[in-house]
C-alpha positions as CSV (number, residue, x, y, z in Angstrom):
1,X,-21.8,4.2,-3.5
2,X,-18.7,3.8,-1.3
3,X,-17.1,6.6,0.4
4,X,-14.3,6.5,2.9
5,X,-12.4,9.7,3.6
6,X,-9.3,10.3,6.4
7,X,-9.8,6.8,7.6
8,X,-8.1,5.0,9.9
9,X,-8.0,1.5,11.9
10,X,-5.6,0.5,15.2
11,X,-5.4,-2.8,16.2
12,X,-3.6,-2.2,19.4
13,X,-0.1,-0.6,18.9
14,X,-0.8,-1.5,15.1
15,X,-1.8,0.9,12.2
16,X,-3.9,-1.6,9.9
17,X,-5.6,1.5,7.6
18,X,-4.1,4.9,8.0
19,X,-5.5,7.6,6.6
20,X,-7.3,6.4,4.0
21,X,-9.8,7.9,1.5
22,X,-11.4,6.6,-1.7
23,X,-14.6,6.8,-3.5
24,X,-16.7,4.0,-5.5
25,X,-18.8,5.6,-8.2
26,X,-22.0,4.1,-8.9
27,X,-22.0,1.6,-11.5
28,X,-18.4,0.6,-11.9
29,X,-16.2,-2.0,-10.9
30,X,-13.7,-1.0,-8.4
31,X,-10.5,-3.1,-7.6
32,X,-8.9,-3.0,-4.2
33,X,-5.4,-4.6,-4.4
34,X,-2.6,-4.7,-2.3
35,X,-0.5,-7.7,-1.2
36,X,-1.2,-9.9,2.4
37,X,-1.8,-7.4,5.4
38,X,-1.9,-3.8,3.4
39,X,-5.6,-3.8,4.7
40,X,-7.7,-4.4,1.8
41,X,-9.9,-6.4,4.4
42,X,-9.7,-4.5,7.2
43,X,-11.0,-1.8,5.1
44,X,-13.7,-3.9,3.7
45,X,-14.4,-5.2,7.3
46,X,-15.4,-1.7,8.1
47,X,-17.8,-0.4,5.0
48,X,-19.6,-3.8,6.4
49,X,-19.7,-2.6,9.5
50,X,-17.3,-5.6,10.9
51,X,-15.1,-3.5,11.7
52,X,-14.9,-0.2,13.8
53,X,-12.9,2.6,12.6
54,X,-10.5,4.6,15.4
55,X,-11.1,7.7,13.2
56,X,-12.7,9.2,9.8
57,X,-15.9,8.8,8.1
58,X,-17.2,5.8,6.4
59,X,-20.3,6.0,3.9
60,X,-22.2,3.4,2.2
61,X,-25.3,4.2,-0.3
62,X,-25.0,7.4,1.5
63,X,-25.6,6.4,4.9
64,X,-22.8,6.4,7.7
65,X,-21.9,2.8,8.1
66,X,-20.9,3.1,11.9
67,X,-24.2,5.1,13.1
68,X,-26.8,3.9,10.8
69,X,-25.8,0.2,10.0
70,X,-28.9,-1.3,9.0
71,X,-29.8,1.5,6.3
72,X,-25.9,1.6,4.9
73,X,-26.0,-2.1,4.1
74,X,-29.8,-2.8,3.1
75,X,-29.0,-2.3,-0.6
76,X,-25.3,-4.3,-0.2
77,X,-24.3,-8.1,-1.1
78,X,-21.2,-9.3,-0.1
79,X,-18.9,-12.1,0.0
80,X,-16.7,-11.5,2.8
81,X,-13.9,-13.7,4.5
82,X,-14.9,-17.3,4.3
83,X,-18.4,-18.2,3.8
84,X,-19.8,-20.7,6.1
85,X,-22.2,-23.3,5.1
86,X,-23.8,-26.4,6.5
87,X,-22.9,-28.9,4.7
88,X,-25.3,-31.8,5.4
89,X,-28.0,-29.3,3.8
90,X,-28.7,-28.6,0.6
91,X,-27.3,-25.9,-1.5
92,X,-31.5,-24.4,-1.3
93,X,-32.0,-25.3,2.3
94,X,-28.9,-23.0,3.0
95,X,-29.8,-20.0,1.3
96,X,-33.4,-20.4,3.1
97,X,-31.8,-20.6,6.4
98,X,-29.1,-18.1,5.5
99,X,-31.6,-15.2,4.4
100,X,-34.0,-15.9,7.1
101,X,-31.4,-13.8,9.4
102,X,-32.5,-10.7,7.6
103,X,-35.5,-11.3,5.8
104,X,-37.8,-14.4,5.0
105,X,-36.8,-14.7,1.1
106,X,-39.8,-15.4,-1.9
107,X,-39.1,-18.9,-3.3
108,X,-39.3,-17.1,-6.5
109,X,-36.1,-14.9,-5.5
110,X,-34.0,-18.3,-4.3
111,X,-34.5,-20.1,-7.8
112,X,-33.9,-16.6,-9.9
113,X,-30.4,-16.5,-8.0
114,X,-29.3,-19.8,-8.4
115,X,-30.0,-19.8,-12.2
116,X,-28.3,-16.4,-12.4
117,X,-24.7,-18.1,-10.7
118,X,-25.2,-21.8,-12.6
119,X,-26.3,-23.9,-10.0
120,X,-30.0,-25.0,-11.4
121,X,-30.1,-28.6,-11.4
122,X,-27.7,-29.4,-7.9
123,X,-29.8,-26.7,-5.6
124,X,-31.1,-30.1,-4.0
125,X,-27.6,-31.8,-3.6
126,X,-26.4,-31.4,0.0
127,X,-23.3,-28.4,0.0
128,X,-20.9,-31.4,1.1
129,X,-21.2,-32.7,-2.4
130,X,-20.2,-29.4,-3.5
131,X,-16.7,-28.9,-5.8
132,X,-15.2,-25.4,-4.7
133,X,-16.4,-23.8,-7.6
134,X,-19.8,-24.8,-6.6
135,X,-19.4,-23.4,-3.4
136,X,-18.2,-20.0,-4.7
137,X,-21.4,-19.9,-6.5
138,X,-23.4,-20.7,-4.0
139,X,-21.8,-17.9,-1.8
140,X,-22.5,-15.3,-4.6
141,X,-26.3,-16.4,-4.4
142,X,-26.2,-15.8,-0.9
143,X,-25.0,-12.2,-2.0
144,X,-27.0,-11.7,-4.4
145,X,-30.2,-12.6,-2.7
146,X,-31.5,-9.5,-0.9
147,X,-31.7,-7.9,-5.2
148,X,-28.1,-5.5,-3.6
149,X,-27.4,-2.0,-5.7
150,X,-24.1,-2.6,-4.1
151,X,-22.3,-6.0,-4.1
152,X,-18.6,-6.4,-2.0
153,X,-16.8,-9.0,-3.2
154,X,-13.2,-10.1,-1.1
155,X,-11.1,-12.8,-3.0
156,X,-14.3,-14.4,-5.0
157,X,-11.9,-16.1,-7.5
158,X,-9.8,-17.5,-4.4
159,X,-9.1,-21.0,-4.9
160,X,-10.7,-22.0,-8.1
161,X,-8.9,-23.7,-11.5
162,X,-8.7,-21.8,-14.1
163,X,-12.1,-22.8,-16.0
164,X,-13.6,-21.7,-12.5
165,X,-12.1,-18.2,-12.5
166,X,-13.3,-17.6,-16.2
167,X,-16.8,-18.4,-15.0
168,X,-16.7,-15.9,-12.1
169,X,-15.0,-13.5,-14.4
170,X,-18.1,-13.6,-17.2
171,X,-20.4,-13.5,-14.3
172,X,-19.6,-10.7,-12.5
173,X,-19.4,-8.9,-15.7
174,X,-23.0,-9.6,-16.1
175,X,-24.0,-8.6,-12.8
176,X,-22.7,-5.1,-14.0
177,X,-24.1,-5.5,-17.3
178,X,-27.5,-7.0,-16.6
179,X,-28.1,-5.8,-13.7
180,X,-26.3,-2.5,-13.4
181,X,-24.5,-3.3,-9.9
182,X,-21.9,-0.9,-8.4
183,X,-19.2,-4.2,-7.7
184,X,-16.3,-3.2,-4.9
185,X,-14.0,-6.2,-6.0
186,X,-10.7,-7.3,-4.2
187,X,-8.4,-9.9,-5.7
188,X,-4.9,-11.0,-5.9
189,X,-5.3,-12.6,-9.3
190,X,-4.4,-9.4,-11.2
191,X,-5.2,-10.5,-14.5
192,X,-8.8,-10.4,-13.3
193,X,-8.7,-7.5,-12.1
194,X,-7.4,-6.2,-15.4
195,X,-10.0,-7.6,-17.6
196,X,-13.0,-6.5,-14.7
197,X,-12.4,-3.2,-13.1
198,X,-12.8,0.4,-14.5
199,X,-11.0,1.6,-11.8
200,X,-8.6,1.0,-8.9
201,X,-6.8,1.8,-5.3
202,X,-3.9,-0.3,-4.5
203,X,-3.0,-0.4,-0.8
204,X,0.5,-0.5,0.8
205,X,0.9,-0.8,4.5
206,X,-2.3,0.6,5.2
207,X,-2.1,3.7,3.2
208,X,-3.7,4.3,-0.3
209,X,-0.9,4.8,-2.7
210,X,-2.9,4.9,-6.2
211,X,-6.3,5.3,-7.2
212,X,-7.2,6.0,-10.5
213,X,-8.6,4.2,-13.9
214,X,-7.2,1.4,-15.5
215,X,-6.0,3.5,-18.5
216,X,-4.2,6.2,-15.7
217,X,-1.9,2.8,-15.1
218,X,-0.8,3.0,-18.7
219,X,-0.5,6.5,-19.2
220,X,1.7,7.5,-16.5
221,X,4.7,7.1,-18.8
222,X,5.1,6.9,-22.5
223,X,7.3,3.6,-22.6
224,X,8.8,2.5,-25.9
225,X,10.7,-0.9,-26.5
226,X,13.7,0.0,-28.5
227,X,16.0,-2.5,-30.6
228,X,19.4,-1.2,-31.8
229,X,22.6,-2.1,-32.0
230,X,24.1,0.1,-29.2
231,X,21.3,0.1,-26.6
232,X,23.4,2.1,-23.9
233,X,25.0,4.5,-27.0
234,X,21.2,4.9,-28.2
235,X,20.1,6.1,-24.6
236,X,23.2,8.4,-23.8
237,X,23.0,10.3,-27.3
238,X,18.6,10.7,-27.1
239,X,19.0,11.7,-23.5
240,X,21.9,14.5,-25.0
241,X,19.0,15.4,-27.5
242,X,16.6,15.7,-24.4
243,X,14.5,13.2,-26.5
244,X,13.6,10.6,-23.8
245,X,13.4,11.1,-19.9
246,X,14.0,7.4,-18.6
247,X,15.5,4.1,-19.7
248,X,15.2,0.5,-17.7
249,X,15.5,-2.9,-18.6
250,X,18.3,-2.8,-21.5
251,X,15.4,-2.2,-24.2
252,X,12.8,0.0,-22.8
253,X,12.8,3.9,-22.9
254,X,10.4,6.5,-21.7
255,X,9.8,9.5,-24.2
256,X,9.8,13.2,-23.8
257,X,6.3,14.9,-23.1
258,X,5.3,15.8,-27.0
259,X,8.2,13.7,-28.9
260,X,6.6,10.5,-31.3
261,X,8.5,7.6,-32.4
262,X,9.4,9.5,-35.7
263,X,12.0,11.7,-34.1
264,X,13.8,8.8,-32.1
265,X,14.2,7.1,-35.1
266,X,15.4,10.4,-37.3
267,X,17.9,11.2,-34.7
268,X,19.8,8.1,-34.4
269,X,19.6,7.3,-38.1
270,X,21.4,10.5,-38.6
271,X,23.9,9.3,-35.8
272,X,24.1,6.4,-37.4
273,X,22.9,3.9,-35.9
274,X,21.1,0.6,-37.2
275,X,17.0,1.0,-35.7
276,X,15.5,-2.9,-36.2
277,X,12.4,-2.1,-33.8
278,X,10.7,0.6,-32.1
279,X,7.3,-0.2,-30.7
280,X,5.0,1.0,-27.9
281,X,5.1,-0.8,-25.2
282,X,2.0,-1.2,-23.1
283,X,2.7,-2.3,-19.6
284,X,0.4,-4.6,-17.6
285,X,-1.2,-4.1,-14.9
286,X,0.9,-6.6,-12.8
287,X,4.0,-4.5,-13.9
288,X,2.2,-1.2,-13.1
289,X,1.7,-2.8,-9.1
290,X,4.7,-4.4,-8.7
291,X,6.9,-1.2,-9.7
292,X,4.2,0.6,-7.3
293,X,5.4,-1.8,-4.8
294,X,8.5,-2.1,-5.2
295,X,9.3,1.9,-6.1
296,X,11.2,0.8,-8.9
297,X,11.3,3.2,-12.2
């Protein structure tokens, strides 16, 4: 649905996107993190067409975004930046106004939206009434409106409490569900991103430096938490045995490719020494980006 491949964005002197290549598969949710200024929006800026890129190709629902616009983003939603609204209107009288820029909009199509994103019943209330939670939702109507295959969402969860975020969360997930939408999602809130996206690109500077599934994040390493009485003795005597590869953290250790749990514990109860816990120890995907980040081990 989304394909970008070798590109790249000056602003000026500045690099914002550099060489940068990634591809959305239909049907999936697709996380793009990286933290304030690594481009995430300057990269969404130009699959909208917002944005010119200096170099490389830039595809949406197959069409080349920069040459052929109009047919690239006929079949896209997105929430993008800040939504503006007028606030002395109502919530309905926006959306009317809003999708008149494109393409008068059925009746039928405005109430079917708002019922989908839980604002039945305050589509009359004027948009300065509105808590930010309402707002969001009333931005993802506007998104949803022209029935997209493709739907961009940038920082949808920004702002909202907690009960807010869990309501965007379950309806996004229906969006995919439901109505089988290809969903290009970027967040901060990484938690979110955890519990929505199949798969992932984290940017850095401008430059891609993963892509890959949700499971690659876990699989990279086989990390084990390990409680014994001699951490440091443990470590130096498995490393001896070539048993484990990597240590950090004074309890963690990274196995050999093809060794189990069953041979750590063998070898250091025949060196003697006490085992009270070995487990696997599944790392988040907050840890996963900030050790990206950070290039820590």
């Amino acid at each position: 649905m989304i394909s970008l491949k070798n590109v790249r964005k000056m602003f000026g002197q500045r690099l914002a996107v550099d060489d940068l290549s990634l591809e959305v598969p239909r049907g999936e949710i697709y996380g793009l993190l990286g933290h304030n200024g690594a481009g995430k929006s300057t990269a969404i800026g130009m699959m909208l067409g917002q944005v010119w890129a200096s170099g490389g190709d830039v595809r949406v629902c197959g069409y080349e975004v920069t040459g052929n616009r109009r047919r690239a983003l006929q079949n896209v939603g997105a929430i993008f930046e800040s939504p503006a609204f007028y606030d002395y209107l109502s919530g309905w009288r926006n959306l009317e106004i809003l999708s008149s820029y494109t393409a008068a909009t059925p009746r039928r199509r405005i109430q079917e939206v708002i019922e989908w994103v839980g604002l039945k019943g305050r589509e009359d209330s004027k948009v300065r009434t509105y808590s930010h939670g309402m707002r969001a939702r009333l931005a993802l109507a506007q998104a949803l409106l022209p029935n997209p295959q493709l739907l961009i969402l940038d920082e949808p969860s920004d702002g909202l409490d907690p009960q807010g975020i869990h309501e965007m969360r379950q309806t996004i997930l229906r969006l995919k569900k439901e109505l089988g939408l290809t969903i290009l999602l970027s967040s901060h809130y990484l938690s979110e991103v955890e519990q929505l996206c199949d798969r992932i690109a984290v940017l850095n500077q401008g430059k891609k430096v993963f892509e890959g599934t949700l499971a690659e994040t876990k699989q990279r390493e086989q990390w084990v938490r390990l409680n014994v009485g001699d951490f440091e003795a443990a470590v130096r005597d498995l490393r001896q045995a070539k048993l484990i590869q990597d240590q950090r953290d004074g309890s963690l250790v990274a196995l050999a490719e093809g060794i189990g749990t069953d041979k750590i514990v063998r070898r250091l109860v025949e060196q003697g020494m006490p085992v009270y816990e070995i487990a696997k120890a599944e790392e988040t995907l907050e840890q996963f980006y900030l050790r990206l980040m950070t290039g820590a081990k």
